[in-house]
C-alpha positions as CSV (number, residue, x, y, z in Angstrom):
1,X,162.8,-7.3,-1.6
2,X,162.3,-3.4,-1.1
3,X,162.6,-1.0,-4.7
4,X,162.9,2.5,-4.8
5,X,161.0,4.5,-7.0
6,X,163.9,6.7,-8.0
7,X,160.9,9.7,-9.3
8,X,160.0,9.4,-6.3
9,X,163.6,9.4,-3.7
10,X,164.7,12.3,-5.7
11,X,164.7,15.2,-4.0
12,X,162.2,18.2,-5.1
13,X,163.6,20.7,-6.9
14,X,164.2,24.0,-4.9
15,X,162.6,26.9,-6.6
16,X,162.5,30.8,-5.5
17,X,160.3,32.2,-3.2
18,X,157.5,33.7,-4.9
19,X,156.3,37.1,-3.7
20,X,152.1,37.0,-2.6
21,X,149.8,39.3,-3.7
22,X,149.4,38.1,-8.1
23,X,146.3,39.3,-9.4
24,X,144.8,36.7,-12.7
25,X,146.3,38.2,-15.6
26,X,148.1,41.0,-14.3
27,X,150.4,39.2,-12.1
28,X,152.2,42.1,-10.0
29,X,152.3,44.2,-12.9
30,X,150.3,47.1,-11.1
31,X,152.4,47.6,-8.4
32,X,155.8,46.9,-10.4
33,X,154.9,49.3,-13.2
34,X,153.8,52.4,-10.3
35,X,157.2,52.2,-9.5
36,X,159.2,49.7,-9.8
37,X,162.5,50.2,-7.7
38,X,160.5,50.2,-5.0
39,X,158.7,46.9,-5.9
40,X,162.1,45.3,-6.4
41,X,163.3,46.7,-3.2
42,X,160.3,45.2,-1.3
43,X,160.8,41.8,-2.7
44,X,164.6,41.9,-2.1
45,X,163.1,43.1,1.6
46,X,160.7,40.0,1.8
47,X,162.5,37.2,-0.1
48,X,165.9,38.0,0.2
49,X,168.7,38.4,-2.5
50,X,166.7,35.7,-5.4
51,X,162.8,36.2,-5.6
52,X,159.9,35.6,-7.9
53,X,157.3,37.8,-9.4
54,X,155.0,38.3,-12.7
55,X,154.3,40.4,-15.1
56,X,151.4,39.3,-17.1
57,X,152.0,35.7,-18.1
58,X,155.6,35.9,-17.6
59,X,157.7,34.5,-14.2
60,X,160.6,36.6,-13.5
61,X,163.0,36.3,-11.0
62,X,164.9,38.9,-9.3
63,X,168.5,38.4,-8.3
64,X,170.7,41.2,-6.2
65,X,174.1,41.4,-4.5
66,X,177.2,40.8,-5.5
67,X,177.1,37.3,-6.1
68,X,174.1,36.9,-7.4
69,X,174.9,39.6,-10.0
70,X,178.3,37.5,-10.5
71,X,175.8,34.3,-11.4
72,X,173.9,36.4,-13.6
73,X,176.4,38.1,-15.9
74,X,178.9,35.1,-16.2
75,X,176.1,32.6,-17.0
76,X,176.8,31.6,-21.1
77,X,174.5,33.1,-23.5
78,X,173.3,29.4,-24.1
79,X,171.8,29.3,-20.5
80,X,170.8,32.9,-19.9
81,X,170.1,34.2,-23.1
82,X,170.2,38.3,-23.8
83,X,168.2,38.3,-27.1
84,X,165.6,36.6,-26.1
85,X,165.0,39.4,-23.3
86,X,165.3,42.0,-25.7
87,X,162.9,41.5,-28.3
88,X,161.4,44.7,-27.3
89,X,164.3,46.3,-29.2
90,X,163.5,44.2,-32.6
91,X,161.1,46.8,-34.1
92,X,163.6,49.5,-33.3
93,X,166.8,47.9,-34.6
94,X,165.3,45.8,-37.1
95,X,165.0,41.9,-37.9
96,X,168.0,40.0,-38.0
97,X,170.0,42.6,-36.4
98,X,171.6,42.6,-32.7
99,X,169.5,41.0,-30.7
100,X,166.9,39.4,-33.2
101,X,170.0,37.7,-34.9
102,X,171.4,34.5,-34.5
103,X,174.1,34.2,-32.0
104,X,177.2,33.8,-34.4
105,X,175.7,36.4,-36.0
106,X,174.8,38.6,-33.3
107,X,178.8,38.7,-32.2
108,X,179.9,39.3,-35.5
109,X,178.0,42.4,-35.6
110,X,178.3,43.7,-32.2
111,X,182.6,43.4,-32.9
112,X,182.0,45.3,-36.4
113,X,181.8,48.6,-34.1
114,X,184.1,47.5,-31.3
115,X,187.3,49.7,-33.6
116,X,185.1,53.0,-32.8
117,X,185.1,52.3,-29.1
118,X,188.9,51.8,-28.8
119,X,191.6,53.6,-27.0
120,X,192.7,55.2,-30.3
121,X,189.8,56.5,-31.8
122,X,188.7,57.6,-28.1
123,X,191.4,59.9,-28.2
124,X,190.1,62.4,-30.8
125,X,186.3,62.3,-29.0
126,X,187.2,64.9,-26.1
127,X,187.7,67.7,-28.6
128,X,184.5,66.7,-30.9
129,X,182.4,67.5,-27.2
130,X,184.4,70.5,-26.3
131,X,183.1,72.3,-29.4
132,X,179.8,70.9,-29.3
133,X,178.9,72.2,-25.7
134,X,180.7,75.0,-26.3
135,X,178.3,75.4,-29.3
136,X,175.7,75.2,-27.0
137,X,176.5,77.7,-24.9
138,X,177.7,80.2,-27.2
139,X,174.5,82.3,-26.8
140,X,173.9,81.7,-23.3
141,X,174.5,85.0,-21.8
142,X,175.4,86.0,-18.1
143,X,172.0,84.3,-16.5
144,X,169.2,82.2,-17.6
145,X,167.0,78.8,-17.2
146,X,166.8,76.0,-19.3
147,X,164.9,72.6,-18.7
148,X,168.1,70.7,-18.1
149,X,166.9,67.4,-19.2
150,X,165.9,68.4,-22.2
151,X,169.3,70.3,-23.0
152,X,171.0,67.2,-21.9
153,X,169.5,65.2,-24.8
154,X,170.2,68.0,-27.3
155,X,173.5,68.2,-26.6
156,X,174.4,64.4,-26.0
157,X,172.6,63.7,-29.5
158,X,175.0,66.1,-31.0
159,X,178.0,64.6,-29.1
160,X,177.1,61.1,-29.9
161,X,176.2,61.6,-33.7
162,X,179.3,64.0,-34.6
163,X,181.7,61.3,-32.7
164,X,180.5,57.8,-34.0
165,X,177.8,58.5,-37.0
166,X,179.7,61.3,-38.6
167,X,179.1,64.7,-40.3
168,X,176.0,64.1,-42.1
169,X,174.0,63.2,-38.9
170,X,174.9,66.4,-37.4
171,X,175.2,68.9,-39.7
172,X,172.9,67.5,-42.8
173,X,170.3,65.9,-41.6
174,X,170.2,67.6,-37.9
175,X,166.5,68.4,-37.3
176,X,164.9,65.4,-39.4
177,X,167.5,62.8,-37.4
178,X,166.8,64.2,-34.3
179,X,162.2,64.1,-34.6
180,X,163.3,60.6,-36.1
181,X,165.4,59.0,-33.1
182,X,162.5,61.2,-30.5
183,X,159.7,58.6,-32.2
184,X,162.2,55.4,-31.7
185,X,163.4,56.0,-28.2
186,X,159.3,57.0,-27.7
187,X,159.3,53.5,-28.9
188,X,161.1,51.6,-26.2
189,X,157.7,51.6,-23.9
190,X,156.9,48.9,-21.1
191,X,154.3,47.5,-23.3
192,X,156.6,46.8,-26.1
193,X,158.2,44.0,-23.4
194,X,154.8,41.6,-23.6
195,X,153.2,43.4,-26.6
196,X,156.2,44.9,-29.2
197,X,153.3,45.5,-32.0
198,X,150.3,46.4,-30.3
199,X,148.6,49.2,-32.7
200,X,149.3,52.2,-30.8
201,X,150.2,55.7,-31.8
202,X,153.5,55.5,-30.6
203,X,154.2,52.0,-31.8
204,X,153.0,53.3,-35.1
205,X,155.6,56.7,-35.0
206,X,158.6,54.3,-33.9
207,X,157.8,51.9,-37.3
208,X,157.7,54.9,-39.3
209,X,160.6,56.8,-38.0
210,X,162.6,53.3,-38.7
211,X,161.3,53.1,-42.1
212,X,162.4,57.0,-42.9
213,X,165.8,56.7,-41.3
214,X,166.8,53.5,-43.3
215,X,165.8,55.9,-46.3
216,X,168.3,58.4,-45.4
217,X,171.0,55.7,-44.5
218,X,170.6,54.4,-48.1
219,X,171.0,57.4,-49.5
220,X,173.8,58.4,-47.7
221,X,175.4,55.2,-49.0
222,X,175.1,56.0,-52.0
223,X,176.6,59.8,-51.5
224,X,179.5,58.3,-49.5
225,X,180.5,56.0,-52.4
226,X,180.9,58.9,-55.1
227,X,183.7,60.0,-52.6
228,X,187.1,59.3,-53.0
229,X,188.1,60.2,-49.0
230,X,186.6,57.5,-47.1
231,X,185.2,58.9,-43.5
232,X,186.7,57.2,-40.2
233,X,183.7,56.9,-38.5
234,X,181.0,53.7,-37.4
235,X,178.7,55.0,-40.0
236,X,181.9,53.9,-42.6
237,X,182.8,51.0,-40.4
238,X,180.1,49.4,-41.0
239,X,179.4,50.1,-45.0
240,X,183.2,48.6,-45.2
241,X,182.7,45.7,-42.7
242,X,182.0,41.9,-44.0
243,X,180.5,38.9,-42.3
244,X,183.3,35.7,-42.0
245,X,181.4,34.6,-44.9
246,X,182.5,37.3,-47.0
247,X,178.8,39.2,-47.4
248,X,178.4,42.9,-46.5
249,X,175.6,44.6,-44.3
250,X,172.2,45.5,-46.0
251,X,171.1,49.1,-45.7
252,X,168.2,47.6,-43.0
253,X,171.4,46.1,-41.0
254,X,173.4,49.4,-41.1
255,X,170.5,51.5,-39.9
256,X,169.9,49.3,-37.2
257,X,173.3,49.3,-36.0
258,X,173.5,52.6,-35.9
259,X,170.5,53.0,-34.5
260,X,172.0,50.7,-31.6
261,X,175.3,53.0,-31.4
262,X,173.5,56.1,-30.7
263,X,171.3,54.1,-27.7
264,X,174.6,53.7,-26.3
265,X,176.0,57.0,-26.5
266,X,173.3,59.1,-26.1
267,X,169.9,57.5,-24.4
268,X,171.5,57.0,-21.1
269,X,174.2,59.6,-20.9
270,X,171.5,61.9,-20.9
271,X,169.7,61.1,-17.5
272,X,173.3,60.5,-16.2
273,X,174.0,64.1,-17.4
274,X,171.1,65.6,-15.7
275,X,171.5,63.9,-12.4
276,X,175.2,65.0,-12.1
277,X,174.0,68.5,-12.4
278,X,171.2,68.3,-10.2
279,X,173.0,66.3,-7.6
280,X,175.6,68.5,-7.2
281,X,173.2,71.8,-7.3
282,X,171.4,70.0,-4.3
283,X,174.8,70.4,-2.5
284,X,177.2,73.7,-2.7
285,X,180.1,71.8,-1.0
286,X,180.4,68.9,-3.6
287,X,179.8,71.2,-6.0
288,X,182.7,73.1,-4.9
289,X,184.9,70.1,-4.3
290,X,184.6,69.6,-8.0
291,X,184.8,73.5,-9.1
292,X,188.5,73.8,-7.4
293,X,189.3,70.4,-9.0
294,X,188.6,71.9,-12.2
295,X,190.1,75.3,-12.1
296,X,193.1,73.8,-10.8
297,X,193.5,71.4,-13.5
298,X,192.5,73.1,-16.4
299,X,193.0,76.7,-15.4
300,X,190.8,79.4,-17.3
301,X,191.3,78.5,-20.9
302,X,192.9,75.3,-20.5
303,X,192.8,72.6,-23.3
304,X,190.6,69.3,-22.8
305,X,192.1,66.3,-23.6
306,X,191.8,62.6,-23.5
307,X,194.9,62.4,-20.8
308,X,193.9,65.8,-18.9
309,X,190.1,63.9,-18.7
310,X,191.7,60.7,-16.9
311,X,193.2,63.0,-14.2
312,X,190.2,64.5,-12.9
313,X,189.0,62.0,-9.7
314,X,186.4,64.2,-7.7
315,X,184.4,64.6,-10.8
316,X,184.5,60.7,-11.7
317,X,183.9,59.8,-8.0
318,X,180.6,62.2,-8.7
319,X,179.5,60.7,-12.0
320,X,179.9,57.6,-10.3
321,X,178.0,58.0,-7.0
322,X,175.3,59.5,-9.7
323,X,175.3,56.1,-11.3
324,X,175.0,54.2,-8.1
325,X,172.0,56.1,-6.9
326,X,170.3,56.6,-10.6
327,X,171.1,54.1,-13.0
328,X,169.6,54.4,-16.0
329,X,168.5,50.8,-16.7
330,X,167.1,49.7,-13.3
331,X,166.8,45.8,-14.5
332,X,168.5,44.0,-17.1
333,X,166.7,41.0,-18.3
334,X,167.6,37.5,-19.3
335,X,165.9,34.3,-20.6
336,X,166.3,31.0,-18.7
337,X,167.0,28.7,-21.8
338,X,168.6,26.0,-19.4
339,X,167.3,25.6,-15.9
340,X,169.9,27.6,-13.9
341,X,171.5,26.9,-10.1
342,X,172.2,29.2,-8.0
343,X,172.7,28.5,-4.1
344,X,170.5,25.8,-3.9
345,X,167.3,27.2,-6.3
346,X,166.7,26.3,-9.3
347,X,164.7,28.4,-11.5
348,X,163.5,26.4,-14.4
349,X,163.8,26.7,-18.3
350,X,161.6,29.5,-19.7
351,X,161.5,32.2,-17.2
352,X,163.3,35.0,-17.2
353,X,165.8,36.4,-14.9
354,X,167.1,40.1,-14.0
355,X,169.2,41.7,-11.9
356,X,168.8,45.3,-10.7
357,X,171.7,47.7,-10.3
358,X,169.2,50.3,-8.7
359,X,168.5,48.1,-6.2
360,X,171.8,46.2,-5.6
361,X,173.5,49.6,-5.2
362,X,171.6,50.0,-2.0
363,X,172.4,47.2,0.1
364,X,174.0,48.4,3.4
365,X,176.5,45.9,4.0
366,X,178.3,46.7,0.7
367,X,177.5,50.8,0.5
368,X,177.0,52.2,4.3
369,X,173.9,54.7,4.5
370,X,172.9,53.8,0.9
371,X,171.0,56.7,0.2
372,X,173.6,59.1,0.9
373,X,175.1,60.7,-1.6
374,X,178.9,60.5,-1.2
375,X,181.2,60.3,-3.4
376,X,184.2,59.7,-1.8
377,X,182.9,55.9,-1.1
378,X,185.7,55.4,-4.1
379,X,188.2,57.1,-2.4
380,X,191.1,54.6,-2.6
381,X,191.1,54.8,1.2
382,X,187.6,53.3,1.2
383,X,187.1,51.5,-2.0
384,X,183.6,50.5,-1.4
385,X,183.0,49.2,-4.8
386,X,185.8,47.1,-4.7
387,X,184.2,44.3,-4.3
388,X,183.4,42.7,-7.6
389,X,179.9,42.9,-9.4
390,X,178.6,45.3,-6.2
391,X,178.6,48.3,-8.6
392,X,177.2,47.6,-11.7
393,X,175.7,50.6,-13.6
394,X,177.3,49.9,-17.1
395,X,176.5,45.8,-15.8
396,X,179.3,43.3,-16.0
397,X,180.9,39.6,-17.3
398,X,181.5,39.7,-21.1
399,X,178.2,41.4,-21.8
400,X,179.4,44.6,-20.1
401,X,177.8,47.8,-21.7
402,X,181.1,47.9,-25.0
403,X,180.6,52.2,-24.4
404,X,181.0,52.7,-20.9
405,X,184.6,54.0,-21.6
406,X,182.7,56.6,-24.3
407,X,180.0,57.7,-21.9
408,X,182.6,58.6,-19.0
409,X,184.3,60.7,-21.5
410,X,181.6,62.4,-22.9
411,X,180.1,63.2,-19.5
412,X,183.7,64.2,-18.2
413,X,184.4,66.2,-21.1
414,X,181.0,68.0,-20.7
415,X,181.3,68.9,-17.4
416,X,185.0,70.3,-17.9
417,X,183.8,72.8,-20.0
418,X,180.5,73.4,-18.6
419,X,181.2,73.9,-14.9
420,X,184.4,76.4,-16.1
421,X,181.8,78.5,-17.7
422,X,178.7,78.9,-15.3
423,X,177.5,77.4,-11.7
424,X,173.8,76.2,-11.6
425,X,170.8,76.7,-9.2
426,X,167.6,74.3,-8.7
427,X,164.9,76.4,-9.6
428,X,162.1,74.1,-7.7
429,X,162.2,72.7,-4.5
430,X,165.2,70.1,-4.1
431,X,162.5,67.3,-3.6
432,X,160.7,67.9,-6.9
433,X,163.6,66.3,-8.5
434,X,162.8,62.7,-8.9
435,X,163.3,59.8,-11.3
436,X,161.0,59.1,-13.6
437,X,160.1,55.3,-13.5
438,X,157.1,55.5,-16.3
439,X,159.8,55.5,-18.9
440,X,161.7,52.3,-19.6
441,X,165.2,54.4,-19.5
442,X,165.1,56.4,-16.1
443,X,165.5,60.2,-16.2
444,X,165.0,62.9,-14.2
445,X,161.6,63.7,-13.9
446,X,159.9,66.7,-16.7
447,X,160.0,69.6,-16.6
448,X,163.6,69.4,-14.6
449,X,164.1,73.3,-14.8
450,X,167.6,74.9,-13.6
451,X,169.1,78.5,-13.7
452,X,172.4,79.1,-14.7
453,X,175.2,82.2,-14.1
454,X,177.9,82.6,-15.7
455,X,181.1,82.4,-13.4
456,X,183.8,85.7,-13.0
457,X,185.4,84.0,-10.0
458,X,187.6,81.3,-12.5
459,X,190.6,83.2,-12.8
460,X,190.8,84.0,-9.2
461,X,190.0,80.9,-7.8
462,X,193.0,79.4,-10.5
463,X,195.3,82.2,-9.1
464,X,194.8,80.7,-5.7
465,X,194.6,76.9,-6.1
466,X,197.2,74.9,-6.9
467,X,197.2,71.8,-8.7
468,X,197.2,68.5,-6.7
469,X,201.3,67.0,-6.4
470,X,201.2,63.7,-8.0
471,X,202.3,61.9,-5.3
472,X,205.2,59.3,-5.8
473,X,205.0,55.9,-6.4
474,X,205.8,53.5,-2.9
475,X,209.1,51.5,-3.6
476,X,207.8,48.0,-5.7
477,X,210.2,45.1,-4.5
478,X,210.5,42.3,-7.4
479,X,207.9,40.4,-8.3
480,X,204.8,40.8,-10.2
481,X,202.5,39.2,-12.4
482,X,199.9,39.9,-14.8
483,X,196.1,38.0,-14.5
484,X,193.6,38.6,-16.9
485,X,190.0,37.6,-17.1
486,X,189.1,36.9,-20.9
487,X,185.5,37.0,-20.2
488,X,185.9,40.2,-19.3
489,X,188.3,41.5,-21.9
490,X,186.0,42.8,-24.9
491,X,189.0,44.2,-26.7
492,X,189.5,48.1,-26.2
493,X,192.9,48.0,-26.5
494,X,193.2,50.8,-23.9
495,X,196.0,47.9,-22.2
496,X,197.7,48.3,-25.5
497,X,198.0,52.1,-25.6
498,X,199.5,52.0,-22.1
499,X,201.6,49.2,-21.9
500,X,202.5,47.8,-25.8
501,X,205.7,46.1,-24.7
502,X,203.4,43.9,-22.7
503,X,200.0,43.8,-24.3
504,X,198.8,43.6,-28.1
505,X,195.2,43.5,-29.3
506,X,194.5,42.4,-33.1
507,X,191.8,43.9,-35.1
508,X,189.8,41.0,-34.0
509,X,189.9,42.1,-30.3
510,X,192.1,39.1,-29.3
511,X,193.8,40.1,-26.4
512,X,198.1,38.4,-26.3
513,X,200.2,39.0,-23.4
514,X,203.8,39.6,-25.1
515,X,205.8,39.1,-21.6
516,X,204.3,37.1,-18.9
517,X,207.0,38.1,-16.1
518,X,207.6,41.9,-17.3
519,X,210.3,43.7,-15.7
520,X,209.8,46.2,-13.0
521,X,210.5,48.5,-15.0
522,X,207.2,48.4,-16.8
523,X,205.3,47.9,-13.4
524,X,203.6,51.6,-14.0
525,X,202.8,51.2,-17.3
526,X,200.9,47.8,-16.6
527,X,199.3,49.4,-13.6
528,X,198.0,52.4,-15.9
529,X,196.6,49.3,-18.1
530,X,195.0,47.8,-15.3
531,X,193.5,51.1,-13.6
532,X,192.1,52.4,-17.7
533,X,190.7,49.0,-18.8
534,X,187.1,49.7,-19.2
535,X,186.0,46.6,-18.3
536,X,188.5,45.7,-15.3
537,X,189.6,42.5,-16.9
538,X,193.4,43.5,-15.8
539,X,194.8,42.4,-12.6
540,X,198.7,43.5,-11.8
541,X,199.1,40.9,-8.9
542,X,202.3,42.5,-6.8
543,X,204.7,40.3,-4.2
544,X,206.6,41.3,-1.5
545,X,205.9,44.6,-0.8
C-alpha cells in the first residue's frame, strides 16, 4: 500500500518575484534611496503589479493598481499592521502614543481628535486661512520673489496651528514652536526606518525639540486651567478627553498628539502647495482656466467661505491632478503579521508590504498619457479616477488619511485668496523644478524661487465673466437607495450636515441611517452627502432613470 507524505504533496507556497541585483547588506537600498519612484517604477516594469526588494535586512514587497491597493488598505490591522511600519515616528510622537500604542489604545486616541476634523468645526477653518495668508501678504507690494516652498511652510504652519492647536501656538509661542517642529520634521529621515536612534546630529535635535515642546505643552496646561472660558480647539480636546477606562492623557501623550495633528495639516500640504503653484506657472492656460473660475466666483472682494470653497471645480480638479503626479508620501508601509494572499502569492509573516501612490498613479490603462498634466481627467465626462483605490494620494480603506477633508480646504482656501491678489512667474527654467526624493516627505526641490505681480486686471475680468449657471438637476424617477461602506466611514459627519433627516453620527463617530428608503424628495440632499464625504464611504444607488 502507497502513503502520501502530505509535507511533501502539498503544493509550494507561491511567493513574489524578487527583483535581481541585492548587494550583502545593503540589499537595493542604493538604488531605491537615489530615487526611489523610479526604483518602484522599474520593479513595477519588471515584476509586474506585486514585487520584492530589500532594504538592508528587511524584505519588502511592492504592490500597485487598483486592486492591489484594494488588498492592501482593507487587510485588518491584525494582518497588515500600520504601527509596526511606523516606528520611525516613535521618537517624534513619543512612546505609547499613536503608533507605539497598543491597538485598543491606538483607536481610542486617534478618535479623541476626530470632533476637530468634522463638518462643523470645518466650517469656521476657511476664514482662520483667509486672514492668515492675507497676513502674509500684507507687505508684499506690486512685484517680488520669494522661495515658494519655503513660504508654503510658513504659512501652512500658521494655518494649521491657529485652526487645530489654538492661539498660543501662533501668536505666543510662534518663533520657538516653529525652530521646534523644523528639528522634528528634520527628524523623520530614511535612516530613522532601520536605525530610529542612531547618534546623529539631527536625531539628537529631533529628541531635544520633543523634550522642549512637551515643556511648553505642560505649561500651557497649566495656564489653560486658571481660565474659566475653555478654548474649542484639539489642543483642549485633548486636555478634556478620557480613555474608556476613565484616565486622562499625560502631558507626553498630549504633546505627541499634537505633534501628530500638525504632520497632518501642515507637513504635506506644504509640497502640495508649492506644486499647485508651480504647476500651474508652467502652464498660462490652466492657470487661466482657474483665474476666470475665481473672479467669477468670488468677484473682487468676495467673502470665502466653507460653501463658496465646495463650488470651485477647476481649482479641485488642479489640486488633484497635483496630487496624482506628486504625492507627498510616495509609499505607505505595512507589516506582514499574518502571511497574506493575494492572487495566488503569498508573502509570508514578517515582511513588510507597501503600496505606492506615486507610482500607481501612472499606470496607463487607468490614467491615459500619465505624465500629462491634465486636470480635467475628473471631469464628470471622463471620471478617470472613478475606479476605486486607482487614486490614492490621502490612501484609502478605514485607515484613510482622517485630514484630507482639512488639507483640501486649506489649500482651496489659500489659493482663493492668493490667485485674486497676484499671478506668479518661474524664475528658473521649468525643468529645474523637481521633487525632492532625499527627504522622506516629497517637496519641491530647494531653493524653488518664483516672482510674483500683483494683479489690476481682477475687476475687469469680474465685469466680463459671468458665473457658471448651475445647471438643473435631470428628472429622478422613484427609486433609490442608500449603501454605505462602514470601513470606510471614519465619522466626519459631513453626511449629517447635508442630509440629517437621513443620517446621524454620535460623538463616538457611529454612523445610523435614520430612513433606509428616503423619499425623493431628499434625493439631493443625500447626493450632496454622498459627493462631500471625505472618505467616499456613501453610495446613492438610483433605479430607473
Amino acid at each position: 500500500m502507497n502513503t502520501i507524505n502530505p509535507e511533501k504533496s502539498a503544493s509550494p507556497i507561491k511567493q513574489p518575484p524578487k527583483m535581481p541585483g541585492a548587494l550583502p547588506f545593503l540589499g537595493h537600498m542604493l538604488k531605491f534611496g537615489k530615487n526611489p519612484f523610479l526604483y518602484m517604477m522599474t520593479l513595477r516594469d519588471t515584476l509586474g503589479e506585486i514585487g520584492e526588494f530589500r532594504m538592508f535586512h528587511q524584505k519588502m514587497v511592492l504592490m500597485t493598481g487598483p486592486e492591489a491597493n484594494e488588498a492592501f488598505f482593507r487587510a485588518p490591522d491584525a494582518q497588515l499592521d500600520q504601527s509596526q511600519a511606523y516606528k520611525i515616528m516613535t521618537p517624534i510622537f513619543g512612546k505609547g502614543v499613536v503608533f507605539d500604542a497598543p491597538p485598543h489604545k491606538k483607536d481610542q486616541q486617534l478618535k479623541m481628535l476626530m470632533p476637530v476634523l468634522r463638518d462643523k468645526p470645518m466650517r469656521g477653518y476657511a476664514q482662520v486661512i483667509v486672514q492668515e495668508v492675507e497676513q502674509m501678504i500684507a507687505d508684499w507690494g506690486n512685484t517680488g520673489e520669494i522661495d515658494l516652498l519655503e513660504f508654503m511652510k510658513e504659512l501652512t504652519i500658521y494655518t494649521s496651528s491657529h485652526c487645530l492647536l489654538g492661539d498660543e501656538f501662533r501668536y505666543e509661542l510662534n518663533e520657538e514652536f516653529a525652530k521646534i517642529y523644523h528639528d522634528l520634521e528634520k527628524g523623520v529621515n530614511p535612516l530613522a526606518f532601520v536605525f530610529p536612534n542612531l547618534p546623529l546630529p539631527v536625531f539628537r535635535r529631533r529628541d531635544k525639540a520633543r523634550a522642549r515642546l512637551q515643556e511648553l505643552v505642560t505649561g500651557i496646561i497649566a495656564k489653560r486651567a486658571q481660565k474659566a472660558e475653555k478654548s474649542e480647539d484639539a489642543f483642549q480636546l485633548l486636555i478634556d478627553s478620557k480613555y474608556d477606562d476613565g484616565t486622562h492623557l499625560s502631558p507626553h501623550e498630549i504633546t505627541g498628539m499634537l505633534i501628530g495633528t500638525i504632520f497632518a495639516g501642515h507637513h504635506t500640504t506644504a509640497g502640495t502647495a508649492a506644486w499647485t503653484l508651480l504647476e500651474l506657472a508652467k502652464r498660462p492656460e490652466q492657470l487661466n482656466l482657474v483665474l476666470s473660475e475665481l473672479d467669477a466666483h468670488f468677484g473682487a472682494e468676495g467673502e470665502v467661505t466653507f460653501q463658496s470653497l465646495r463650488e470651485i471645480p477647476v481649482l479641485e480638479n488642479v489640486i488633484k491632478e497635483v496630487l496624482r503626479l506628486h504625492p507627498p508620501l510616495i509609499f505607505l508601509i505595512r507589516k506582514v503579521m499574518k502571511d497574506f494572499h493575494f492572487k495566488g502569492y503569498t508573502v509570508k509573516a514578517g515582511k513588510y508590504v507597501c503600496a505606492s501612490p506615486r507610482v500607481s498613479h501612472r499606470i496607463a490603462e487607468i490614467f491615459p498619457d500619465p505624465e500629462k498634466f491634465d486636470p480635467g481627467r475628473y471631469s464628470e465626462e471622463r471620471q478617470e479616477d472613478a475606479k476605486p483605490f486607482s487614486w490614492i494620494a490621502f490612501g484609502g480603506g478605514k485607515h484613510k488619511c482622517t485630514g484630507n477633508a482639512f488639507a483640501m480646504l486649506q489649500l482651496k482656501a489659500i489659493f482663493s485668496i492668493l490667485l485674486r491678489r497676484y499671478t506668479f512667474e518661474l524664475v528658473d527654467e521649468k525643468d529645474y523644478y523637481q521633487d525632492d526624493f532625499t527627504q522622506m516627505v516629497v517637496q519641491p526641490l530647494s531653493p524653488c524661487r518664483v516672482r510674483y505681480i500683483k494683479r489690476t486686471d481682477i475687476k475687469e475680468n469680474v465685469a466680463e465673466l459671468k458665473a457658471p449657471e448651475k445647471q438643473e438637476s435631470g428628472r429622478v424617477n422613484p427609486g433609490f437607495e442608500i449603501k454605505i461602506d462602514r470601513e470606510l466611514c471614519q465619522g466626519h459627519a459631513a453626511c449629517m450636515t447635508e442630509a440629517p433627516e437621513v443620517f446621524h453620527v454620535d460623538d463616538g463617530g457611529n454612523l445610523t441611517i435614520l430612513q433606509e428608503n428616503p423619499s425623493m424628495e431628499l434625493l439631493e440632499k443625500v447626493r450632496l452627502a454622498e459627493k462631500y464625504c471625505p472618505t467616499k464611504a456613501i453610495f446613492v444607488n438610483t433605479k430607473n432613470l
